[in-house]
VOMAR-410065 format. One record per atom (N, C-alpha, C): x, y, z. Coordinates in steps of 0.2 Angstrom, whole numbers, plus 2048, in hexadecimal, padded with zeros to 3 digits. Layout:
N
XYZ ...
***
This chain:
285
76F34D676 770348670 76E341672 76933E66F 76733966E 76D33266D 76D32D673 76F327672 76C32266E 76F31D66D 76C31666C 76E31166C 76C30F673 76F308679 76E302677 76B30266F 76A2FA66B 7702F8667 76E2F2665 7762F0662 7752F365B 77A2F5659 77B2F6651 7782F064D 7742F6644 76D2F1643 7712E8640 7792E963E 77D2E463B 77E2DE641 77E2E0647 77E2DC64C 77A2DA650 7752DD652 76D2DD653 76B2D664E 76C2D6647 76A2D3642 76E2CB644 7742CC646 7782C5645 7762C464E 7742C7651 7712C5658 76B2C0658 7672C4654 7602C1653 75F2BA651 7652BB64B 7652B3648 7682AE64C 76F2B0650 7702AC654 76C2AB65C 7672AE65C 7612AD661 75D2A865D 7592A8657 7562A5654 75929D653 76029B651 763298650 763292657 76329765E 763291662 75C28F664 757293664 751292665 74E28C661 75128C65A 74F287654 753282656 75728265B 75D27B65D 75A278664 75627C666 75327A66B 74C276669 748278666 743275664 74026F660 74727065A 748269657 74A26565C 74625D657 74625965A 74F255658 75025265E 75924E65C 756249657 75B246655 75B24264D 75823C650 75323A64F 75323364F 74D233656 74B239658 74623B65F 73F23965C 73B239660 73323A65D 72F23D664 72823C662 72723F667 72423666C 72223A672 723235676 71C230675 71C22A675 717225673 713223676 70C22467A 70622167B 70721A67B 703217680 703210681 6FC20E67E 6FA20A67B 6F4208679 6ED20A67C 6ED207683 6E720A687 6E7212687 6EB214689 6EE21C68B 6EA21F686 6EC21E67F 6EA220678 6E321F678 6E221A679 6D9219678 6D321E67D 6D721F683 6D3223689 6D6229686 6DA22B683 6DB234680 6D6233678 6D422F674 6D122E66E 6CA22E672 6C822B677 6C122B67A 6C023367F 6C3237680 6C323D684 6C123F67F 6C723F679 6C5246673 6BD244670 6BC23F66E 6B723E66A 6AF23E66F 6AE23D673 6A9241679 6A9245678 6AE24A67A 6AE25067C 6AE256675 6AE250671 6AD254669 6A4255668 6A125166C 69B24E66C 69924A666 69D244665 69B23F65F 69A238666 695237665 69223266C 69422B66A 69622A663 696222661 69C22165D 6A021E65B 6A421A657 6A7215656 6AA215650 6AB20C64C 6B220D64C 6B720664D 6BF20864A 6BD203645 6C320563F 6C420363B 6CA1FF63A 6CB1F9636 6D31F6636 6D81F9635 6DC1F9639 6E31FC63A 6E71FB632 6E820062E 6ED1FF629 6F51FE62A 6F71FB626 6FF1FB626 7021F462A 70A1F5627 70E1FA624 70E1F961E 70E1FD619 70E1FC611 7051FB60E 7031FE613 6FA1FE612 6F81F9611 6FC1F3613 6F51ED611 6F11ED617 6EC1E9616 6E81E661C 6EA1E261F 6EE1E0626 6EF1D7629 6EA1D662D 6EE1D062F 6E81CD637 6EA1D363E 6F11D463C 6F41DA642 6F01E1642 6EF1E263B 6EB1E963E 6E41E5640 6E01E363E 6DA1DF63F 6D91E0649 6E01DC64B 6E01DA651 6E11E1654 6E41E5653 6E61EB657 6E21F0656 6DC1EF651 6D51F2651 6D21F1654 6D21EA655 6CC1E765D 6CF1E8662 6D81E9663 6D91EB66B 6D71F266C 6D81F7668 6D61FE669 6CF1FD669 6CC1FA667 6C41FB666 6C41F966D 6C31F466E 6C21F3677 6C51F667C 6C91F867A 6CD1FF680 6C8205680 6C720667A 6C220D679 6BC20C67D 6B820467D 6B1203680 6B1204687 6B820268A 6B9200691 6BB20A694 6BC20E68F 6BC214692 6B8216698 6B721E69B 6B421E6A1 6AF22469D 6B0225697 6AC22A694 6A4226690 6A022B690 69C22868E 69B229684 69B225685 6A022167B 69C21B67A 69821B675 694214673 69A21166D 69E20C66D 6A4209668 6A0204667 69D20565E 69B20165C 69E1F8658 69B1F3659 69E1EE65B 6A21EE653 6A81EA652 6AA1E964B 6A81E6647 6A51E0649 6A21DB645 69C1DE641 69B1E6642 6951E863E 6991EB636 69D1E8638 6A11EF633 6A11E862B 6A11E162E 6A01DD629 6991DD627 6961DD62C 68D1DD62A 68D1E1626 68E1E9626 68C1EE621 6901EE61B 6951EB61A 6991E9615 6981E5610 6921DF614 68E1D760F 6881DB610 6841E0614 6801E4612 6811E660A 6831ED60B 6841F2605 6861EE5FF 6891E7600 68D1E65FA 6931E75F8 6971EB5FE 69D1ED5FC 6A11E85FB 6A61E95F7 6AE1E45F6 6B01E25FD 6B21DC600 6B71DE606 6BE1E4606 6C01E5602 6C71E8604 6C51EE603 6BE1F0603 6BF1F8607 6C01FB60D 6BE1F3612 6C21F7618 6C81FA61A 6CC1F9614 6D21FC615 6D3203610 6CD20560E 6CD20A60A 6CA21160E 6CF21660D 6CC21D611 6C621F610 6C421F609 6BF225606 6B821F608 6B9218609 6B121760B 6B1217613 6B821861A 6B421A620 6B021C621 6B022461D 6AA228623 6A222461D 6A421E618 69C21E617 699217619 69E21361C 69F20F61F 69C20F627 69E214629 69D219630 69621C62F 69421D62B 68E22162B 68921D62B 68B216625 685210627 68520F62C 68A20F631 68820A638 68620E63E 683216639 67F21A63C 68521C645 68A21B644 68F220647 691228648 69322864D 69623264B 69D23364B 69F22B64A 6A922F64A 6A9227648 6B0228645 6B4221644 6BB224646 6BF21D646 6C521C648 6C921A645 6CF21B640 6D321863C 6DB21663E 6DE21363C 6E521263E 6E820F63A 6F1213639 6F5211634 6FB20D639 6FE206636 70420363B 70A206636 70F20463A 717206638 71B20363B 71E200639 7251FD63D 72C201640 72E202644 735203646 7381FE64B 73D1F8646 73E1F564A 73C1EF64F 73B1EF653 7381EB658 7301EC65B 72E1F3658 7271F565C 7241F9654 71D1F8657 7181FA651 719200654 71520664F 71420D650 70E20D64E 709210650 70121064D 6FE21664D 6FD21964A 6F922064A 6F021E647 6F022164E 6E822164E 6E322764C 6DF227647 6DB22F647 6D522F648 6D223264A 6C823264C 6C7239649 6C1237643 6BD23C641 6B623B642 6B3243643 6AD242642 6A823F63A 6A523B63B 69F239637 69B23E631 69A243635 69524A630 69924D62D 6A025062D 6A325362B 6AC25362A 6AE24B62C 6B324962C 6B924D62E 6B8251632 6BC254636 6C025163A 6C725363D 6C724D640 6CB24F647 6C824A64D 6C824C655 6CE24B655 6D3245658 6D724565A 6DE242655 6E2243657 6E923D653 6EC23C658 6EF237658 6F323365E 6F722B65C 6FD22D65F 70222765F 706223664 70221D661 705218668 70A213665 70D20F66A 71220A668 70F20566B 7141FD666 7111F7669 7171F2667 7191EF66D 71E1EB66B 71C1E6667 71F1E4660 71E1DF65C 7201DA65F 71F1D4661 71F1CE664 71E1CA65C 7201C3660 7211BF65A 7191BB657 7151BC65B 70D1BB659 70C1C1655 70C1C5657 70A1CC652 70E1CD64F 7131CB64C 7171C7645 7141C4641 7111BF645 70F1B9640 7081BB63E 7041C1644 6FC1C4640 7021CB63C 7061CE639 7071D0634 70A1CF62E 70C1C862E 70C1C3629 7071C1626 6FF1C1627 6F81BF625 6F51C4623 6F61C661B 6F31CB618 6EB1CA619 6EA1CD618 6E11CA617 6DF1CD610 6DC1C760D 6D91C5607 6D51C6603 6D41CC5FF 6D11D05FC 6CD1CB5F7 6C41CE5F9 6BF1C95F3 6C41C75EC 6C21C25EA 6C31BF5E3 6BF1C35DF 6C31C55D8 6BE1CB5D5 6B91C35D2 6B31C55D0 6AE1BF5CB 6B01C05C4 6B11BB5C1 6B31B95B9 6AE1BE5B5 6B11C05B0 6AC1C45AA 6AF1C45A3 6AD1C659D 6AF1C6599 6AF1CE598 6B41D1598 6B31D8595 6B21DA58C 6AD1DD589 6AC1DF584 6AF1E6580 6B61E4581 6BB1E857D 6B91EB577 6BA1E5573 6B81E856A 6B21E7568 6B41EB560 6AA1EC561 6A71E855E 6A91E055E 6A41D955D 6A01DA561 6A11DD569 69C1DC56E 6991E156F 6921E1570 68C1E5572 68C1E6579 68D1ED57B 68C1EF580 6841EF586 6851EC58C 67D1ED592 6791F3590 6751F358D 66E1FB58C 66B1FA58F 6681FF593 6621FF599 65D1FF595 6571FD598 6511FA597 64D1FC59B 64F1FB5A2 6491FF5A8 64D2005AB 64F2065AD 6542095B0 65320E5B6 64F20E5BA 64C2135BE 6502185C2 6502205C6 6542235C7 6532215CF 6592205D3 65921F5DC 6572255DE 6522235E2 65222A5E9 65522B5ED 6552315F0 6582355F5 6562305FC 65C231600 65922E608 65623660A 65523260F 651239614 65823B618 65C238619 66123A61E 66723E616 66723E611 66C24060D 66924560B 66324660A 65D24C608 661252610 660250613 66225461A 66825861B 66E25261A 674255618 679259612 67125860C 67425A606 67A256602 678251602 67F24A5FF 67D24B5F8 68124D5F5 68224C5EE 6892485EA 6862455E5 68C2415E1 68A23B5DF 6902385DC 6902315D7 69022C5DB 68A2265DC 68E2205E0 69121C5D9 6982195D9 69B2175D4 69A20D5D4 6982095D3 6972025D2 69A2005CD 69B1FA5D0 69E1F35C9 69C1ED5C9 6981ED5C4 6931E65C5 6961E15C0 6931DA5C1 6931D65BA 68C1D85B8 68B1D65B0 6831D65B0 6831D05AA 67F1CC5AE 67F1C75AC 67A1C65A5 67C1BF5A3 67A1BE59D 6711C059B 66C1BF5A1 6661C15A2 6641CA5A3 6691CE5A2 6691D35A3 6691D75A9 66A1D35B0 66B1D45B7 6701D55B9 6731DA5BE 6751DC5C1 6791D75C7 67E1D35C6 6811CD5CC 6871D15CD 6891CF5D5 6931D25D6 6921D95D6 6901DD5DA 68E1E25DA 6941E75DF 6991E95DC 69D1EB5E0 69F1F55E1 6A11F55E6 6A11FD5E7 6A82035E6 6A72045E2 6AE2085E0 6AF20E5E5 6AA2145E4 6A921A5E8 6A221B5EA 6A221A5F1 69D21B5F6 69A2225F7 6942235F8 69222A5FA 68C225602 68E22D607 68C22B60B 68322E60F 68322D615 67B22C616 676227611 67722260E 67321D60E 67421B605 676222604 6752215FC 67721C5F9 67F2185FB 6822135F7 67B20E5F8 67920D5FB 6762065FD 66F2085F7 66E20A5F9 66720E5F2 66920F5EC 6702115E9 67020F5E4 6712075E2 6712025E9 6751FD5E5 66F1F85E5 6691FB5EC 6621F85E9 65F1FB5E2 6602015E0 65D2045DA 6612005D4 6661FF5D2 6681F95CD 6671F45CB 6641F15D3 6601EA5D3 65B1EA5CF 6581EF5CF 6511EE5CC 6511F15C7 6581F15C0 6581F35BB 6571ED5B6 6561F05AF 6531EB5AC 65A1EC5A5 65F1E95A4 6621EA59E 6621E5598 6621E6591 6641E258D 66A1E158E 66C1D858D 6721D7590 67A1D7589 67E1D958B 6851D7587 6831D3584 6851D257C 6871CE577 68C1CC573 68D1C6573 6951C556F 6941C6567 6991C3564 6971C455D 6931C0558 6911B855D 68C1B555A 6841B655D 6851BD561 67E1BF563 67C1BD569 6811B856C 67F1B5571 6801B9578 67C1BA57B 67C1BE583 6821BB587 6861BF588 68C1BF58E 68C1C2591 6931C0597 6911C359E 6981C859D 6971CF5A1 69B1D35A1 69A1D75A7 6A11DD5A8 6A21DF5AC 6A01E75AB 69E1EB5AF 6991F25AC 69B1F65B2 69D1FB5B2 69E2035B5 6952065B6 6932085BC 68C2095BB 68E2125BE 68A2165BD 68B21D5C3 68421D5C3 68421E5C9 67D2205CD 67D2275D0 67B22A5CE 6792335CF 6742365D6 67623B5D9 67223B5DD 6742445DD 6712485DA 6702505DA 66B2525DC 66A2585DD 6652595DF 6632615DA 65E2615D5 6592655D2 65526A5D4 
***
């Protein structure tokens, strides 16, 4: 006659969950725990290991967001302390310098308060002809900042590493989290609500070319713009709503330049300045 030396299925059953039960009491964290915090440099030489060894040879950090997403002078600074920890790494990592990031910013035409906006990193990243960027969000607990840092690749925005360090809040890195920074003044317009005013109609309007480096990757999409256009029917204030990358935003914002519109009209016929949504297409046929 056959035994069966296991527990009965009713208590087998109430065994299992109380094995599962202390297993889940081991591995949660206690209330109030985190995981342990990366010192600044620590964190820059693990963000320089992975992105090597990802093989992305070059990158840019971008302003540190936070708390509550604005831009300060604090993330600003703790952008340039991790960017130069990164450069000082023993890997070979080309950290491109920051100050490029406002050049290609008063290049392209862009707003300034995109640097704190996500969706134009990797196109931001991709002008400065990089293969990875570096972002960071701050947080406050208390007495010490919390910053998470993320490194994605450029061609495919995938992303290498994430890592979190801590930094005591001193009473100077108070005062740089005190100093928002300053978002461009939008330029005066008169917008043509009703239909007293006659809408900007293209005149010579020519279609933008492909780059050679967008042609390769396959880049398809709308670059989105917002211009004045001025009483002469030219294109002033030329600002960037949604960016497409490898080169295209900048060609779409050269190719408006060279548009010819009949300008806005008020109700005594007279040419006025207004403000205008452009979309620039870029498909491929």
């Amino acid at each position: 006659m056959n035994r069966s030396y296991g527990l009965p299925m009713r208590g087998a059953r109430r065994y299992l969950l109380r094995v599962a039960a202390i297993l889940l009491a081991a591995v949660a964290p206690m209330p109030g725990a985190r995981a342990q915090d990366l010192s600044m440099d620590a964190a820059a030489a693990q963000a320089a290991k992975a992105i090597t060894h990802a093989k992305q040879k070059s990158v840019i950090v971008f302003d540190f967001v936070g708390p509550d997403h604005r831009l300060t002078a604090l993330g600003e600074k703790l952008a340039d302390d991790f960017s130069s920890m990164l450069s000082k790494s023993t890997y070979d990592l080309q950290v491109e310098s920051r100050s490029s990031i406002a050049e290609v910013i008063s290049k392209g035409q862009y707003s300034p308060d995109v640097i704190h906006l996500s969706p134009y990193d990797p196109v931001l990243a991709s002008e400065l002809k990089v293969k990875a960027y570096v972002t960071g969000t701050v947080t406050l607990h208390g007495q010490e900042q919390m910053v998470l840092v993320k490194s994605r690749a450029v061609k495919d925005g995938k992303e290498i590493t994430s890592l979190q360090f801590s930094v005591p809040l001193t009473g100077e890195m108070r005062n740089l989290l005190d100093k928002t920074v300053v978002d461009a003044p939008v330029p005066p317009y008169v917008d043509p609500d009703d239909k007293s005013y006659t809408s900007p109609k293209c005149l010579f309007c020519p279609r933008a070319d492909y780059t050679g480096e967008a042609l390769n990757y396959k880049t398809q999409g709308v670059v989105l713009l917002e211009a004045v256009v001025g009483a002469d029917g030219r294109f002033q204030s030329i600002r960037v709503i949604k960016p497409l990358a490898h080169g295209l935003t900048a060609v779409a914002i050269a190719t408006i330049k060279t548009w010819k519109l009949s300008p806005a009209k008020g109700p005594d016929g007279i040419p006025i300045v207004v403000r205008q949504t452009i979309e620039v297409s870029f498909q491929f046929h």
